[in-house]
N, C-alpha and C positions, 0 to 999 in steps of 0.2 A: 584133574581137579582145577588145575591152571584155568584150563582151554572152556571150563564151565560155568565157573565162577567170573569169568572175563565176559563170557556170554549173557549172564545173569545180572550183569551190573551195566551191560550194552541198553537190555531191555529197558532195564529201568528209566534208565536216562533217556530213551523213547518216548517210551509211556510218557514220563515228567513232561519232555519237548512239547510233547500232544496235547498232553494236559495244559500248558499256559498258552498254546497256538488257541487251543480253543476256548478260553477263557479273554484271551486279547481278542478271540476272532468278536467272542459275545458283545465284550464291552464294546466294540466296532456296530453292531450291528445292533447294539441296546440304544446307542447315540445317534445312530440314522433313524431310530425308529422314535424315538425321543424327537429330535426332529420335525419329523413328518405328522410326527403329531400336533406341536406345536405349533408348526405353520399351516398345513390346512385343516387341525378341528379344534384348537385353543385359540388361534387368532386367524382365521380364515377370515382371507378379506383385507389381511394388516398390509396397510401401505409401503414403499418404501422398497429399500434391498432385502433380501433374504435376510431374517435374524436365528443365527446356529447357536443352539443353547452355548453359556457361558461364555463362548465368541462373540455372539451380535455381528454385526456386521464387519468387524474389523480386519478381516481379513480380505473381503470386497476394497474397503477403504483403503489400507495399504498397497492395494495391488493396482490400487488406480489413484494414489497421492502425488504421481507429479501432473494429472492433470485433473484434479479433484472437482474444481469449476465447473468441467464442462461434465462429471462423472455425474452429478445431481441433476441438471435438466433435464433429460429423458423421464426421469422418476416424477418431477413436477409437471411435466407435458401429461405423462400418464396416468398419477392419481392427484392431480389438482396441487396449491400451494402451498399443502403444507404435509410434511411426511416423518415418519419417528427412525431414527437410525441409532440404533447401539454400538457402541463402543466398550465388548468387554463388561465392567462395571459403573459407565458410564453412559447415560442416555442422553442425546441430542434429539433436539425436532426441529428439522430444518424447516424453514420458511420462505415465503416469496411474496409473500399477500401484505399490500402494502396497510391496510387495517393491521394485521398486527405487527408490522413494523412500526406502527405509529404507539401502539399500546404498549410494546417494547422501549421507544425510544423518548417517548413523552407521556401516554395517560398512565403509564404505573412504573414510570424511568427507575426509581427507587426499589421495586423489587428487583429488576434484573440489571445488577452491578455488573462489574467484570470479572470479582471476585475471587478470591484469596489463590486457587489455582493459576488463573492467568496472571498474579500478581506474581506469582513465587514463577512462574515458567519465564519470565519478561525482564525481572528485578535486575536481575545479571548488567541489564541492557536500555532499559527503560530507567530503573531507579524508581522513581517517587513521584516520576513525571506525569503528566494530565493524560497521559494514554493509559497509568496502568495504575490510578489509583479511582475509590470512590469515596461519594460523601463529601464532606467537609471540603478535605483536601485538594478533592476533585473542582468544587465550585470555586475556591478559592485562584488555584491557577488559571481557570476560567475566565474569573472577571479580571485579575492580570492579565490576563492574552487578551481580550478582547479589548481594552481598553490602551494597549499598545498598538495593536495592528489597523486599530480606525486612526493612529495618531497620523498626521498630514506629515510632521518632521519625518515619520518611520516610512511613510510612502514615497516621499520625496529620495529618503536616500537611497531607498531598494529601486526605484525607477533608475538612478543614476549607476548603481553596481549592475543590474540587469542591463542596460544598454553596455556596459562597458565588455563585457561577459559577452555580450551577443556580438562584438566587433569583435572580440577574439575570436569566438568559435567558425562566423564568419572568412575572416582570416586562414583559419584553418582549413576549411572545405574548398574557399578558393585555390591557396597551393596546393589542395591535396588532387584538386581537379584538373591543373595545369600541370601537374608530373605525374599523374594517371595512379596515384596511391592511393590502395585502397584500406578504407578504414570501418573498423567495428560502430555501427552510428548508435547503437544504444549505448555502449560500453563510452561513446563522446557524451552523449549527453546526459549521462551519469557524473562525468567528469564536470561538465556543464553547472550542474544544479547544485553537485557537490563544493564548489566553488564559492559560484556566485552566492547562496544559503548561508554558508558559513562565513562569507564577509557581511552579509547582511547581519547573524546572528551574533556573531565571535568578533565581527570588526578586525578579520585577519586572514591571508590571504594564501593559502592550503599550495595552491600551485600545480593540479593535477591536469591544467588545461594550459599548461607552458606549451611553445611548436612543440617540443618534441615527446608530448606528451609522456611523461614519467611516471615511475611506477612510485608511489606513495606509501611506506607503511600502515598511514595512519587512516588511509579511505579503501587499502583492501584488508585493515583488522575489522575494520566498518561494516562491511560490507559481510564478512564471514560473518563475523557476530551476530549481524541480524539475520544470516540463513539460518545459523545453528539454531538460536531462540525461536526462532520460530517453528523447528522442524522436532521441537521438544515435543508439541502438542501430538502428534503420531507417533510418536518414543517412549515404549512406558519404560523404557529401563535407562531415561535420563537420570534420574536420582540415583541408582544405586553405579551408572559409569563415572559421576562426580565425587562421590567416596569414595568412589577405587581412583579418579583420576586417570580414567581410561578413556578410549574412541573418544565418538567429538566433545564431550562432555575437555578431555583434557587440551583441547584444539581451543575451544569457547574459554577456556581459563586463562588463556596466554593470549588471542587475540580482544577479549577486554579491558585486558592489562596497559595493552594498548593502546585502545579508542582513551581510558581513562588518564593516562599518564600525560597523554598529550592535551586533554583536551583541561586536565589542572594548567599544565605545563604554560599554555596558552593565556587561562587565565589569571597566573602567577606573571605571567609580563601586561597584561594590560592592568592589574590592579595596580604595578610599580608605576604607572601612567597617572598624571594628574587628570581623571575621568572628569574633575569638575571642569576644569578649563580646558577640553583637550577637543571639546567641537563635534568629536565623535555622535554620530547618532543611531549604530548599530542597539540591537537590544541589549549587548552583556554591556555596556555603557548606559541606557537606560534605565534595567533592571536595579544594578550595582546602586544609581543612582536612586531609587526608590526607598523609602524607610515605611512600609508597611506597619502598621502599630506603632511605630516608635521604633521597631528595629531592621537594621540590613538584612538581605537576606544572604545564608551563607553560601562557600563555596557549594555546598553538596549540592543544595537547592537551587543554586543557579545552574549547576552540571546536568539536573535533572530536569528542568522546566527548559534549559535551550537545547539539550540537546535531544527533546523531544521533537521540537520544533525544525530541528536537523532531520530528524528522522521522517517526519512526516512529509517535508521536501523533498529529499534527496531524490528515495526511489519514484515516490509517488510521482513527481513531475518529470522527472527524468522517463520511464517507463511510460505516463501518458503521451510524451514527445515521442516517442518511439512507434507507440500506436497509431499517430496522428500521421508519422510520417508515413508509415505502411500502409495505412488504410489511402493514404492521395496517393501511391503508386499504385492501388489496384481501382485509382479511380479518378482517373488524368481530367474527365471532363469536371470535377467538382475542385479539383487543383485547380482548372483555370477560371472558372469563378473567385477563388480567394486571389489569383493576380491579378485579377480584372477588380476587383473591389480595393487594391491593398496601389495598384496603376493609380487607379481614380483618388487615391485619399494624395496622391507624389503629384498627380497632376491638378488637383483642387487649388494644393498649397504654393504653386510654383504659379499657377496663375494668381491667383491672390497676395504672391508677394510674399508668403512668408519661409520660405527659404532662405536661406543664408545665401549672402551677396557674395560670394568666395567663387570668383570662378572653377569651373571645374577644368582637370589637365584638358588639354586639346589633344593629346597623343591617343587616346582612347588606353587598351590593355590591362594592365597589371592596376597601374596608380588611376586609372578611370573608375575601376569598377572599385576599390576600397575605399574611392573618396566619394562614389557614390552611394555605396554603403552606410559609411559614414553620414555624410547628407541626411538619407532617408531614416537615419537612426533620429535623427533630431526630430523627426515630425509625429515620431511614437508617445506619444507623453500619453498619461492618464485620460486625459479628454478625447484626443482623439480616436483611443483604445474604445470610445464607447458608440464609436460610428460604424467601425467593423464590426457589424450585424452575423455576417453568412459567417465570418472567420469565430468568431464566437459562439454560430450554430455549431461549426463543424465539431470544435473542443467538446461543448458538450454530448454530441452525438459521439466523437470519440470514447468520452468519459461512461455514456450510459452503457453501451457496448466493452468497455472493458475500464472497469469501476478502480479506483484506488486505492480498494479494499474490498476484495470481492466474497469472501464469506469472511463473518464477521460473529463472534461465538459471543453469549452473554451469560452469565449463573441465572440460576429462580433463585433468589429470597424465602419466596415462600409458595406454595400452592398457591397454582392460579387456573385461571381458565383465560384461552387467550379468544379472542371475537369473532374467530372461525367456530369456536367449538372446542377447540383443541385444550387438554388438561395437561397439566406442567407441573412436576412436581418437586418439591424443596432439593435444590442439592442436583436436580437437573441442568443441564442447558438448553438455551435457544440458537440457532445458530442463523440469522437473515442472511439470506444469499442474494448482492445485489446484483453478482455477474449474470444470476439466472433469470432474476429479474427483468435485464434489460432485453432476454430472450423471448419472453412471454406473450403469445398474442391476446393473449388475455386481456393483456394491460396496452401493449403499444400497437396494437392490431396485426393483422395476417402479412408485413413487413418487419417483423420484429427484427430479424437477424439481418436486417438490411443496415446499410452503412448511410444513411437517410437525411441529411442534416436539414432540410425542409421543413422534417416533421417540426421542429422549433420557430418555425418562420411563420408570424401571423402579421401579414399588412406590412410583410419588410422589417419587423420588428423582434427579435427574440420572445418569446412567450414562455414563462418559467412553470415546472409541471413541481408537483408536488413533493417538496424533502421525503416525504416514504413510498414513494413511487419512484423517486429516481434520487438514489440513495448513495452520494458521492460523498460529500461532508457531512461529517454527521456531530461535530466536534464547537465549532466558531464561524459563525458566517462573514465575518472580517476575515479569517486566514481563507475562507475557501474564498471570498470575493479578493484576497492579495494574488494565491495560486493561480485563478484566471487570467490574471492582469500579466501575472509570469509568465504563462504559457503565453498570451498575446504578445508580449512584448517579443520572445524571439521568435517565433513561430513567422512574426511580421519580418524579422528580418531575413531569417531564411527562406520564405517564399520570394 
């Protein structure tokens, strides 16, 4: 009876096995065929990656989020400039087409804000700041930034922190050349911008580009913080690791704690500073000194309007340096162009006299070359900045090839249609891709992917292409005309 009943109940649990194998096998084989229906006889023809009911694309996305940039171009090469990608319960429609980047960013700017998700994914890190609000508030730090960064006082004294920054860094590369050490050069010129940025913005002086280059808490909390925030947007399960206070959600908590405590910290001893009479001409001494309406602006909103402006520098110039330099090692005859242009501006000045009367060492070496450094820093000023044509193409031929922000996500407002054709609907996004942009022969001809700085050159003269064609700043054209001025400034010294 044992040996039966043991039998009998063997079976069962068989059967049972069988029964949910082939039930799991169905629902397997109900979702492929789900599937295949909806991509060749429901949308046969739909552009873009594969969309898997309920998944969309997200699993494509993922599997190609550390090089996402360049994961979209094939698809714009292949179905034109503008393509639908889902995410999940969210739809994107990526773009390239510089009409509706212009429809996006100016003829209907007001439907596509940036909107309450990118506000809440950013806040952490952003705050309140002109990158991660709309409306009002948005216009407002607007015409405050731009009304400081055309100021002559605020050019004047970023031209003098920038040279001083670039004799550092200078400094550096030379001993690092003379005892054969080798150094991380993006990881320098992170350090670089980080610096010089924050004496410009903060009027205080971080110290991440001392010789012996030191590790800083406060520029690698920085630093973490804006990978985490940013790497939200591919994370749907950022919200629920922040009530638990788990993975990086509880990493992002403690290194904002950071950026914040220090960058109060900071402006808790410049405020003990008589700001009226203290000479200073950084922004948090500008700012400070503003009464908008009739009142100061507070701590928060100072934290959040400069240290936007941090943010926008740091990487973005630092990481264009980076590019600039790479792209002249894989392209030595266009390097010697900018020394032959940058030759000509040392020896213009030296026959004209306006060189400083300072003999230089006669021993040549060490003290020759930093005091001609030096020298040659004095002849970078603003003015001169606007003689160097080719070095100026090259920037922005670096910039269109690898943009400052190279996909760039906006909400719909409201149903729209965009000037391709293309329908948009409430509660969607738009996402303009300007890395792919610069890829396009569409747009820049059957050279696109070339490293080309010519194409800018009309009569020896820089020739500027259209803001939604070539989609770098999209923000203040004072901050992107000061950025230029930044990269030229050292850019001039290190060639």
């Amino acid at each position: 009876m044992v040996v039966v009943a043991s039998s009998g109940w063997g079976l069962e649990r068989i059967i049972d096995h069988v029964g949910l194998i082939t039930v799991l096998a169905g629902i397997v084989v109900g979702y492929f065929v789900w599937a295949a229906v909806d991509q060749w006889v429901l949308h046969r023809g739909r552009k873009g990656p594969v969309h898997w009911p309920i998944l969309g694309a997200t699993v494509e996305v993922l599997r190609n989020y550390d090089h996402l940039n360049d994961w979209c171009v094939p698809y714009f090469l292949r179905d034109g400039l503008t393509f639908p990608c889902g995410l999940a319960d969210v739809k994107y429609t990526f773009t390239a087409d510089p009409a509706n980047v212009e429809h996006i960013l100016k003829t209907s700017f007001d439907n596509y804000p940036k909107g309450e998700l990118f506000h809440k994914t950013f806040e952490i890190f952003f705050g309140d700041g002109i990158f991660n609000v709309d409306g009002e508030l948005w216009k407002r730090q607007r015409r405050l930034a731009s009304h400081e960064f055309s100021s002559t006082k605020l050019r004047d004294f970023s031209s003098v922190v920038y040279r001083d920054y670039s004799l550092r860094m200078a400094s550096i590369l030379s001993d690092a050349s003379a005892t054969q050490r080798v150094l991380d050069m993006q990881d320098l010129f992170l350090r670089f911008t980080m610096d010089s940025i924050f004496k410009v913005t903060f009027g205080y002086e971080i110290g991440t580009l001392k010789p012996e280059l030191p590790d800083i808490p406060f520029a690698d909390a920085f630093a973490l913080t804006n990978e985490i925030a940013s790497s939200r947007f591919m994370n749907p399960f950022w919200k629920l690791q922040r009530v638990l206070n788990v993975g990086s959600e509880a990493t992002i908590a403690k290194s904002a704690k950071v950026v914040d405590d220090f960058i109060y910290d900071v402006m808790k001893a410049r405020n003990a500073e008589n700001l009226q009479n203290s000479g200073q001409r950084d922004l948090f001494t500008r700012f400070k000194l503003l009464n908008e309406g009739g009142k100061e602006l507070t701590d928060k909103t100072l934290r959040d309007t400069l240290l936007n402006f941090l943010i926008a520098g740091r990487d973005s110039s630092g990481l264009t340096m980076s590019w600039f330099i790479y792209m002249m090692t894989l392209h030595p005859h266009i390097e010697q162009k900018l020394f032959e242009e940058l030759r000509d501006l040392d020896t213009e000045n030296v026959v004209n006299g306006d060189m400083s009367s300072k003999e230089l060492p006669q021993t040549g070496g060490d003290d020759y070359f930093h005091e001609r450094v030096e020298r040659f820093s004095e002849l970078l000023t603003f003015d001169a900045l606007l003689n160097l044509q080719y070095l100026h193409a090259c920037i922005l031929e670096t910039l269109r090839l690898y943009p400052v922000v190279p996909l760039n996500p906006k909400s719909v407002a409201a149903d729209d249609t965009l000037p391709d054709g293309t329908e948009v609907k409430k509660g969607e996004f738009v996402m303009y891709a300007a890395y792919a942009m610069g890829r396009m022969p569409s747009l820049w001809g059957p050279d696109a992917t070339e490293f080309k700085p010519e194409r800018w050159l009309v009569d020896g003269g820089v020739q500027p292409e259209s803001p939604f064609k070539f989609v770098t700043f999209q923000v203040i054209k004072h901050i992107q005309d000061s950025s230029h001025s930044f990269f030229e400034f050292f850019l001039g010294y290190l060639l």
